[in-house]
Backbone and ligand atoms as CSV (ligand in chain L), in Angstrom:
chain,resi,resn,atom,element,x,y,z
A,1,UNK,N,N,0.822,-1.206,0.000
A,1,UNK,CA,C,0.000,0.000,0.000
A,1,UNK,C,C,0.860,1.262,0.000
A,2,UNK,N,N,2.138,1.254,0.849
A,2,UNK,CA,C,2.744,2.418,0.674
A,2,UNK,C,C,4.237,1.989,0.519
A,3,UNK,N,N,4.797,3.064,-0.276
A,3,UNK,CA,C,5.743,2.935,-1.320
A,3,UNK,C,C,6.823,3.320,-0.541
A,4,UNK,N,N,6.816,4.356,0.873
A,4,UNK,CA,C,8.337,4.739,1.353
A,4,UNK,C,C,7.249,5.612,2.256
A,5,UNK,N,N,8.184,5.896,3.256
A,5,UNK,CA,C,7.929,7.010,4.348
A,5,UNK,C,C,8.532,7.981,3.441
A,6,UNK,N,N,7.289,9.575,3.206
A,6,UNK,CA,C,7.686,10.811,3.065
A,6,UNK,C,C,8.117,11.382,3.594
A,7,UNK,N,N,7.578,11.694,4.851
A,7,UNK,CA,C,8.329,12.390,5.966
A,7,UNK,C,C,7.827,12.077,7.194
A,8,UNK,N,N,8.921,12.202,8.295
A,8,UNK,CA,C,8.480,12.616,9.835
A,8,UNK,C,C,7.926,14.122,9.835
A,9,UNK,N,N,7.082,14.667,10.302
A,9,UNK,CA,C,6.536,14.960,10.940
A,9,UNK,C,C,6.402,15.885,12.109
A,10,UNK,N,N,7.651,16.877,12.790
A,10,UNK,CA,C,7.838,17.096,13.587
A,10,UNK,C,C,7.235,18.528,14.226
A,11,UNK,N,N,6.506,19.165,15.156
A,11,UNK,CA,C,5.682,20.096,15.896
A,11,UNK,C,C,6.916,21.013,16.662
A,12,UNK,N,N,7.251,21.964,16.432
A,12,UNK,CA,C,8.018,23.424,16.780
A,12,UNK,C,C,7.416,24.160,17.525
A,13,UNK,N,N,7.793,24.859,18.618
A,13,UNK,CA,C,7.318,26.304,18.823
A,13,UNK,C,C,8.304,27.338,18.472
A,14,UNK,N,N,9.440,26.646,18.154
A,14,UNK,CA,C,10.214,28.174,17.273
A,14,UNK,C,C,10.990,28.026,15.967
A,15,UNK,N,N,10.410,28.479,14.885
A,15,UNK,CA,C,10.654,27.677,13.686
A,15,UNK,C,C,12.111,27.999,13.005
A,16,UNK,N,N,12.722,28.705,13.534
A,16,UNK,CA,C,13.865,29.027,13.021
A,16,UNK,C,C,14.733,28.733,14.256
A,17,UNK,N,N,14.410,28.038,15.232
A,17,UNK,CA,C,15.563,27.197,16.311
A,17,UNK,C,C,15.679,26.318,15.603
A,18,UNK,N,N,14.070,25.465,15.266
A,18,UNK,CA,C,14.212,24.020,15.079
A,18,UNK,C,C,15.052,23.986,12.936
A,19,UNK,N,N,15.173,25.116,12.484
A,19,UNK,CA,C,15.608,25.030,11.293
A,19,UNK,C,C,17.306,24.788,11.399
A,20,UNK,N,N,17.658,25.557,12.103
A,20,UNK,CA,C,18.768,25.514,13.056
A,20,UNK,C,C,19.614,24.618,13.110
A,21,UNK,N,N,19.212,23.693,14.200
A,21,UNK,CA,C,19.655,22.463,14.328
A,21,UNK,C,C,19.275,21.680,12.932
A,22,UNK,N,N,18.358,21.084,12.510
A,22,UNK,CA,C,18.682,20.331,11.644
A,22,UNK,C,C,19.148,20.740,10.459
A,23,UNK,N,N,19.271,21.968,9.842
A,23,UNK,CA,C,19.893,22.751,8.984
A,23,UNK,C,C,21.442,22.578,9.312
A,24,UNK,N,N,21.681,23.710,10.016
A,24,UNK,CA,C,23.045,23.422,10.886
A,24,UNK,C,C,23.704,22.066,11.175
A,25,UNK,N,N,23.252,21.750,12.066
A,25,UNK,CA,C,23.920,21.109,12.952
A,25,UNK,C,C,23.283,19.473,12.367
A,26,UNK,N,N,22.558,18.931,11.939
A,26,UNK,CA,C,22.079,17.583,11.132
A,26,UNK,C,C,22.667,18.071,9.547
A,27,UNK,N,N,22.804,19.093,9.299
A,27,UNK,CA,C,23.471,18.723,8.014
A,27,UNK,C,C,22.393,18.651,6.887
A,28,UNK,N,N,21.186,18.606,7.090
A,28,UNK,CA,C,20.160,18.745,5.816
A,28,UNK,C,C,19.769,19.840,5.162
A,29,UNK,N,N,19.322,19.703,3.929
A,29,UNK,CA,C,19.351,21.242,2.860
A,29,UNK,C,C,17.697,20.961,3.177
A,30,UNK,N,N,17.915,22.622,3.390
A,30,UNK,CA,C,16.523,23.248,3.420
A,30,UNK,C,C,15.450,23.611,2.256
A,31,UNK,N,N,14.428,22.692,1.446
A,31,UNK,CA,C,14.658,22.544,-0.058
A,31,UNK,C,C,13.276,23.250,-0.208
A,32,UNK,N,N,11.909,23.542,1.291
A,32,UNK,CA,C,11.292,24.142,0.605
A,32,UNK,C,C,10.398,24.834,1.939
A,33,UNK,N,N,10.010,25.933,2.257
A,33,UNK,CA,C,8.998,26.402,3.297
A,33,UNK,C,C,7.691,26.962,2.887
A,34,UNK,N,N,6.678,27.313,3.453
A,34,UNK,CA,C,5.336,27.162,3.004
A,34,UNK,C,C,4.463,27.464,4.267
A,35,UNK,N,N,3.610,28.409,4.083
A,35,UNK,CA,C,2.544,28.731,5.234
A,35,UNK,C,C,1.174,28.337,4.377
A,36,UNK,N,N,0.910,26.597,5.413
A,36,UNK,CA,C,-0.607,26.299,4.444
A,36,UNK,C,C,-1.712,26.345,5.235
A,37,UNK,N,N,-2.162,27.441,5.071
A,37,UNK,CA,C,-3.085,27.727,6.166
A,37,UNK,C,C,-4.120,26.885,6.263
A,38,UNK,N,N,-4.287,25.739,5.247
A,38,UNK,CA,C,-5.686,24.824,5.680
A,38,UNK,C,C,-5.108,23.945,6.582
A,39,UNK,N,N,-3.885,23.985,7.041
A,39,UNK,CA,C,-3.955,23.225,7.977
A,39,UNK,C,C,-2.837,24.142,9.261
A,40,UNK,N,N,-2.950,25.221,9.292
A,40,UNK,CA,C,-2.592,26.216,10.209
A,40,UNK,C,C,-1.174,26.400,10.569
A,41,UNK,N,N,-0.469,25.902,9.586
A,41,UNK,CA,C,0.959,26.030,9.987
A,41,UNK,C,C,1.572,26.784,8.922
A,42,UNK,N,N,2.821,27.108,9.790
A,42,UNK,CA,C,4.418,26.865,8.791
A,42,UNK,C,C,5.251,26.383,8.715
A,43,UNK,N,N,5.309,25.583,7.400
A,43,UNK,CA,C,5.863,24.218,7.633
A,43,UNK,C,C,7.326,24.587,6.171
A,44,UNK,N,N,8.258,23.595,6.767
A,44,UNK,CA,C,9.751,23.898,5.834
A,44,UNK,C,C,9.557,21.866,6.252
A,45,UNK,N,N,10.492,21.730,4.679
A,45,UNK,CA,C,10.634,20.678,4.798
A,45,UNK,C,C,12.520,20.522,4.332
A,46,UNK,N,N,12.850,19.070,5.230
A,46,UNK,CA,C,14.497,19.149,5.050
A,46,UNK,C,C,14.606,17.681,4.129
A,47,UNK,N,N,15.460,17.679,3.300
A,47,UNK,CA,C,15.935,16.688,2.460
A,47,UNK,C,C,16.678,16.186,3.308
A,48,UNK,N,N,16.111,14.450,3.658
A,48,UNK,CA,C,17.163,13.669,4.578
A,48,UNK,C,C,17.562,12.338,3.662
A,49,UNK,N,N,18.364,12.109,2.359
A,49,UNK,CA,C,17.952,11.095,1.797
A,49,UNK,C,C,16.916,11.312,0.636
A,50,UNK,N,N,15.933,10.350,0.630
A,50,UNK,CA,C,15.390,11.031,-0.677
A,50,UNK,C,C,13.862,11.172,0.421
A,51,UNK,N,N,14.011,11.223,1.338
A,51,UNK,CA,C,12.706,11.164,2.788
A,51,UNK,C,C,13.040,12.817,3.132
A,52,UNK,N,N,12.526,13.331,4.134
A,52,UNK,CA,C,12.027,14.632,4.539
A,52,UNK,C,C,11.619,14.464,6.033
A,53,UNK,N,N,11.910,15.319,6.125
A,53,UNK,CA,C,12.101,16.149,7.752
A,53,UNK,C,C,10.613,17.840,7.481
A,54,UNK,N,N,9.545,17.363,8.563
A,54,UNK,CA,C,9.113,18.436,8.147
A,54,UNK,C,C,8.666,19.086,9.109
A,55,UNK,N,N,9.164,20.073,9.375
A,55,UNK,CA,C,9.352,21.038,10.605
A,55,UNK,C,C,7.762,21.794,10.787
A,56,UNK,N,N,7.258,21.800,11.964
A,56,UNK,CA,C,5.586,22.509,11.473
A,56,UNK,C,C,5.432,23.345,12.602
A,57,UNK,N,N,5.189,24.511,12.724
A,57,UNK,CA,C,5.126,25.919,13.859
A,57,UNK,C,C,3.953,25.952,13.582
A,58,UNK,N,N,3.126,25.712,14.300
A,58,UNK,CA,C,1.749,26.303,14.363
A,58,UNK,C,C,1.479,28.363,13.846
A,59,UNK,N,N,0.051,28.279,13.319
A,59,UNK,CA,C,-0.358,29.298,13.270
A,59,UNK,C,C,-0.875,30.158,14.452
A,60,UNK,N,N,-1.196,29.530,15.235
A,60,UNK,CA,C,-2.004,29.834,16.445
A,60,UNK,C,C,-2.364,28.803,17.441
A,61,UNK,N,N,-3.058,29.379,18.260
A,61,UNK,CA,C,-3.104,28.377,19.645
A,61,UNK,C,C,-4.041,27.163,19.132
A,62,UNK,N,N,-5.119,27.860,18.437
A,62,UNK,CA,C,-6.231,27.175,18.394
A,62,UNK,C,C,-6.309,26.200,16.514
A,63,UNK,N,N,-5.093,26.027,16.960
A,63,UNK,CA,C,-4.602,25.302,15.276
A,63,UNK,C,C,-4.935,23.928,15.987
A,64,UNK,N,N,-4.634,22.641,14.993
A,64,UNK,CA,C,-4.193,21.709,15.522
A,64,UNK,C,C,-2.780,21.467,15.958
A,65,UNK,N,N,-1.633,21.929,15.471
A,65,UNK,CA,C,-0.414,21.616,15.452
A,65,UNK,C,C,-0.482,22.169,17.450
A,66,UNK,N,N,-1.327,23.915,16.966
A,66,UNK,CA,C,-0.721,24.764,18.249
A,66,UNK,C,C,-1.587,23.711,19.422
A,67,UNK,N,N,-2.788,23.027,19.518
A,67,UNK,CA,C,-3.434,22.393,20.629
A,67,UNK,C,C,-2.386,20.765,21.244
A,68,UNK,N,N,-1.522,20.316,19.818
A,68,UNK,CA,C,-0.642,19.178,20.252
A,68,UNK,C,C,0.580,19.949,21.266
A,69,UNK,N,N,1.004,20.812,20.598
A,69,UNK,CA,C,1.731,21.773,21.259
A,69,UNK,C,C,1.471,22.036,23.121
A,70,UNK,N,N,0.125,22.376,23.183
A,70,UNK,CA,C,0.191,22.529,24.481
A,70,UNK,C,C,-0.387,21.744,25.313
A,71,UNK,N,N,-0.399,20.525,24.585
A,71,UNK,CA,C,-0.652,18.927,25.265
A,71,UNK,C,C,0.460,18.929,25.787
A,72,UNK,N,N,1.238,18.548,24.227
A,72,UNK,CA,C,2.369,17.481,24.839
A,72,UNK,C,C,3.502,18.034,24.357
A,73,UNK,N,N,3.907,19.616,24.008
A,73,UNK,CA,C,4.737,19.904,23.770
A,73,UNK,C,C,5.772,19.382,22.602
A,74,UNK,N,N,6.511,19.956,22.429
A,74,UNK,CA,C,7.746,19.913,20.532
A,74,UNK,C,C,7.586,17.733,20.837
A,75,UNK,N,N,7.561,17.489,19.608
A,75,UNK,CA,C,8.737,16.566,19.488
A,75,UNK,C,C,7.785,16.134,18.097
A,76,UNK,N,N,7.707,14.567,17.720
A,76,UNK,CA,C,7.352,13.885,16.618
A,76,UNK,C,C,5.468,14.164,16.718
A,77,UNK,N,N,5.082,14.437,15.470
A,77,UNK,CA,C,3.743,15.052,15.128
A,77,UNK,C,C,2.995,13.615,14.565
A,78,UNK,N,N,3.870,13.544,13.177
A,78,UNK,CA,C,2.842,12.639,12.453
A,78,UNK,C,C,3.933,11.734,11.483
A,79,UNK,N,N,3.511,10.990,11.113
A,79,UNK,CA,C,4.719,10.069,10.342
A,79,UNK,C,C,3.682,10.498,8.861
A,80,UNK,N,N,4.820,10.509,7.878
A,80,UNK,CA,C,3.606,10.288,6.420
A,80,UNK,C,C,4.476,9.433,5.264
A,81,UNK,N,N,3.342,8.409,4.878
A,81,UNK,CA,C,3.749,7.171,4.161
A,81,UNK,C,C,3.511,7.661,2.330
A,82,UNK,N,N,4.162,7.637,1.603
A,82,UNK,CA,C,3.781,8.340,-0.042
A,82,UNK,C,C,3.329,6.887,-0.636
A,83,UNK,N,N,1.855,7.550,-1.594
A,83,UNK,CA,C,1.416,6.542,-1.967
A,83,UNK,C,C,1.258,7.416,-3.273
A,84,UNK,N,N,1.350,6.409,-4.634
A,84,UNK,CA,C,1.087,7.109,-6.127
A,84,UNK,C,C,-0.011,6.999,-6.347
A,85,UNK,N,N,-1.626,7.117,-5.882
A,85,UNK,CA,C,-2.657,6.883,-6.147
A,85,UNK,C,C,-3.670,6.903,-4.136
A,86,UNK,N,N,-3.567,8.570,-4.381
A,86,UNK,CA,C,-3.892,8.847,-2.787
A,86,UNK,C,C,-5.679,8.339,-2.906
A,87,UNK,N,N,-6.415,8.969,-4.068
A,87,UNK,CA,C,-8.095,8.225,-4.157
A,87,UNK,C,C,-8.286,6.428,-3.647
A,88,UNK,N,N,-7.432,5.842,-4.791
A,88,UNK,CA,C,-7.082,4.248,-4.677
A,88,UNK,C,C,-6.830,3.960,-3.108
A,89,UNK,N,N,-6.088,4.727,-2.575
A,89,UNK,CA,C,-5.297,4.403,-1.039
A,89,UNK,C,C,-5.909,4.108,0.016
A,90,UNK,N,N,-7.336,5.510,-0.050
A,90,UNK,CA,C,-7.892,6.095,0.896
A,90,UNK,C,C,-9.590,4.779,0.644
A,91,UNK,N,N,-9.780,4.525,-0.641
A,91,UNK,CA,C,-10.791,3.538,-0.422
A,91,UNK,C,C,-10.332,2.092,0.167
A,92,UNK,N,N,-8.952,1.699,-0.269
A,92,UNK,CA,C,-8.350,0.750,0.656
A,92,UNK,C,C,-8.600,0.522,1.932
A,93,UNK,N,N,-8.012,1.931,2.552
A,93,UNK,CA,C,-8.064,2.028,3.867
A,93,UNK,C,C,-10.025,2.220,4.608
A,94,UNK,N,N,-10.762,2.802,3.958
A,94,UNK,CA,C,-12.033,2.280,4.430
A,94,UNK,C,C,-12.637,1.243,4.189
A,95,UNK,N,N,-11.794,0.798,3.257
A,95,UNK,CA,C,-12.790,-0.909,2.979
A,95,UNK,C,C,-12.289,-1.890,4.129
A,96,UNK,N,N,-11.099,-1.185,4.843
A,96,UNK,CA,C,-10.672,-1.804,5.995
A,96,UNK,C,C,-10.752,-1.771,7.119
A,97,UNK,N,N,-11.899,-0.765,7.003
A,97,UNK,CA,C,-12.651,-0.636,8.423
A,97,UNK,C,C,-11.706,1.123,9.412
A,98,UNK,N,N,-10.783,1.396,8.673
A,98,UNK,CA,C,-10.186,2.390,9.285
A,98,UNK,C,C,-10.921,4.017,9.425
A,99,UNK,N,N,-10.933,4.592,10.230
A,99,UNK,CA,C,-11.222,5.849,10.627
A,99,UNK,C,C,-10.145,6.660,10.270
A,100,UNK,N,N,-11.230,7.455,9.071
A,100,UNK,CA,C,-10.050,8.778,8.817
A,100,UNK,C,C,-10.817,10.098,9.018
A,101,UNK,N,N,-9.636,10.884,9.014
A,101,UNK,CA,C,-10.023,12.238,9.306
A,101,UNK,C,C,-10.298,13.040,8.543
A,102,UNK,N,N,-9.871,12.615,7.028
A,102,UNK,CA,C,-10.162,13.152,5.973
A,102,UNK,C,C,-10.621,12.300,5.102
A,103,UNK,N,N,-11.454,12.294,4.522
A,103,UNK,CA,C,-12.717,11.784,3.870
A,103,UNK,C,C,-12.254,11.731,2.158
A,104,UNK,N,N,-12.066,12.608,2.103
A,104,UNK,CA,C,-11.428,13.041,0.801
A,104,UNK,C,C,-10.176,13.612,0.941
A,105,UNK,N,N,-9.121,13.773,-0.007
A,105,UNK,CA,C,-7.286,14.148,0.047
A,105,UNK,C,C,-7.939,15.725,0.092
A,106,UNK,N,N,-6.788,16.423,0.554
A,106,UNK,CA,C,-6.831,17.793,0.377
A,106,UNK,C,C,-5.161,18.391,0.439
A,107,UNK,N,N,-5.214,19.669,0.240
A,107,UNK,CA,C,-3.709,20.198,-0.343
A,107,UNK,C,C,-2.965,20.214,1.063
A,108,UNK,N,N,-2.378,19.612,0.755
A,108,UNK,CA,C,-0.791,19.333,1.354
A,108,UNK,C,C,0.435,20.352,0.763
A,109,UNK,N,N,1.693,20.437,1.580
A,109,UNK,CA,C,2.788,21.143,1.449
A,109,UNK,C,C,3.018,20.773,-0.380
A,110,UNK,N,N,4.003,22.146,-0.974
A,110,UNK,CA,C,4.230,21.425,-1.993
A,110,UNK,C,C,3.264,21.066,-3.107
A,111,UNK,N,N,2.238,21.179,-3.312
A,111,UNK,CA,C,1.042,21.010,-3.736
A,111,UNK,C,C,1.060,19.899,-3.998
A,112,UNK,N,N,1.235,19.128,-2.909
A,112,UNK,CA,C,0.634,17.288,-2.674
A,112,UNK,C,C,-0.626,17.016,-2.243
A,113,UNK,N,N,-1.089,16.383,-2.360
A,113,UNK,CA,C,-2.744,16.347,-1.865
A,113,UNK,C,C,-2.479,14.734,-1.160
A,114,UNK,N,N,-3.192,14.830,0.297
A,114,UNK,CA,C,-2.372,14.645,1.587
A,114,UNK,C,C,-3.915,14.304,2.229
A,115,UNK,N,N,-4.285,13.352,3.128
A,115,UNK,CA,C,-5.048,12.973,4.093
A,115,UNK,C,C,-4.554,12.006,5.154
A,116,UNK,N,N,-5.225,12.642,6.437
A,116,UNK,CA,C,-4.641,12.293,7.604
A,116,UNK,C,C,-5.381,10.404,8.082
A,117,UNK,N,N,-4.964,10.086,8.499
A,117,UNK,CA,C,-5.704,8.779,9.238
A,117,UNK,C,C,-5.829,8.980,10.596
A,118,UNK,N,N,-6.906,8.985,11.691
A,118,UNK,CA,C,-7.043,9.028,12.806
A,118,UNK,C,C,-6.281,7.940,13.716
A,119,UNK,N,N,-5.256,8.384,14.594
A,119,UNK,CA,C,-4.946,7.364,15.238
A,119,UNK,C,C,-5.662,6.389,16.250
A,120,UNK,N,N,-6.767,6.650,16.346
A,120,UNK,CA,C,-7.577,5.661,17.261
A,120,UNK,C,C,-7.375,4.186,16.590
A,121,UNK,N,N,-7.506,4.377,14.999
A,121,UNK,CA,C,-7.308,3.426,14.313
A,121,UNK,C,C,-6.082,2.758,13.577
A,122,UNK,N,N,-4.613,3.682,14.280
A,122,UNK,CA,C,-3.554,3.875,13.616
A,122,UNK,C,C,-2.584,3.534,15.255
A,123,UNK,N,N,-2.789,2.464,15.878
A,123,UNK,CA,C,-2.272,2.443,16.745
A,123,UNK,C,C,-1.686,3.418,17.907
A,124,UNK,N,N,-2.395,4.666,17.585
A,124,UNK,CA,C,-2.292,6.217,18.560
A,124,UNK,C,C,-0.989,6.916,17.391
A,125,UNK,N,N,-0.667,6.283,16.492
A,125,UNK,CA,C,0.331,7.397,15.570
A,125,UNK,C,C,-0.525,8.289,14.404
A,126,UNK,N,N,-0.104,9.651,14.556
A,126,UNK,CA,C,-1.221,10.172,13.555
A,126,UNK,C,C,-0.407,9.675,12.550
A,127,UNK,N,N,-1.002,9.365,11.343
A,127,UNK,CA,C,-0.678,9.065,9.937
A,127,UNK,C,C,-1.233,9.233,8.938
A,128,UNK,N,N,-0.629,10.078,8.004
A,128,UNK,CA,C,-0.260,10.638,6.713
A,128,UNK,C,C,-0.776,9.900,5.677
A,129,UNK,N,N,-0.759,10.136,4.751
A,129,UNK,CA,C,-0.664,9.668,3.294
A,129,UNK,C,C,-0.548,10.601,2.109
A,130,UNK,N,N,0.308,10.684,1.798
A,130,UNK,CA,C,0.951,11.519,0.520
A,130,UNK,C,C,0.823,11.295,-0.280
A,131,UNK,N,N,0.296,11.632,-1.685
A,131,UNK,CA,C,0.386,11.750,-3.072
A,131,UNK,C,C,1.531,12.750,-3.250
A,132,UNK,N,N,3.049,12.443,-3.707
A,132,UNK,CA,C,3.410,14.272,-4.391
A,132,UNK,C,C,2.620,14.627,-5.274
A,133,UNK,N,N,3.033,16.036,-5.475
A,133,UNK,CA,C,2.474,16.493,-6.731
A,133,UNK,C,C,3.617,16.193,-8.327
A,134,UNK,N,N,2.891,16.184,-9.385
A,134,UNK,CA,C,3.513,15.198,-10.596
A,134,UNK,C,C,4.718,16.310,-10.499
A,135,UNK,N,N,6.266,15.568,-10.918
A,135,UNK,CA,C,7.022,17.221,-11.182
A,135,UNK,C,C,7.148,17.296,-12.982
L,1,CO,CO,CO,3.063,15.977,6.977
């Protein structure tokens, strides 16, 4: 069903610390940043390999990123798995009984079109599913 992990996932409260270190100090090129407000962040993503590192600062408190934030504070957000056929993916995954959060794909970083899976049904990991966009 899925072809490679796209990216980790990771929740910031200061987006140019956390660029920082893994820029800096991990050594990864900083290849693209993006404020997508349908899903309330600003998000930069790092080339680790041919996988991604994707750094996400909330827009506000009352974002989702900003409410994980003042749960449970910075660390790993969401894992996301790339699939070449996100429609195909997403009926998979309900013919399998899974709970998603998105019903239909919607725009993702990058203009990927991207739906989340609820972790109730994802062993408590939020999870991704990526289409890129064609280059
Ligand atoms: Co993501």
């Amino acid at each position: 069903m899925f072809a490679r992990i796209d990216h980790i996932g990771v929740a910031v409260e200061d987006l140019d610390a956390a660029i920082k270190l893994y820029e800096e100090t991990f050594g990864m090129a900083l290849v693209h940043r993006e404020t997508v407000t349908e899903q309330g962040v600003e998000a930069v993503l790092l080339d680790v390999g041919e996988n991604h590192v994707e750094l996400l600062a909330p827009l506000g408190p009352d974002t989702p990123v900003g409410k994980f934030l003042a749960k449970k504070g910075p660390g790993i957000h969401h894992v996301a798995y790339q699939v070449t056929d996100i429609d195909a993916t997403l009926e998979q995954l309900k013919a399998a009984g899974m709970r998603l959060i998105d019903q239909a794909p919607r725009t993702g970083i990058r203009g990927s079109r991207v739906a989340f899976v609820n972790p109730r049904s994802a062993g408590s990991v939020l999870t991704e599913i990526v289409e890129p966009a064609a280059h």
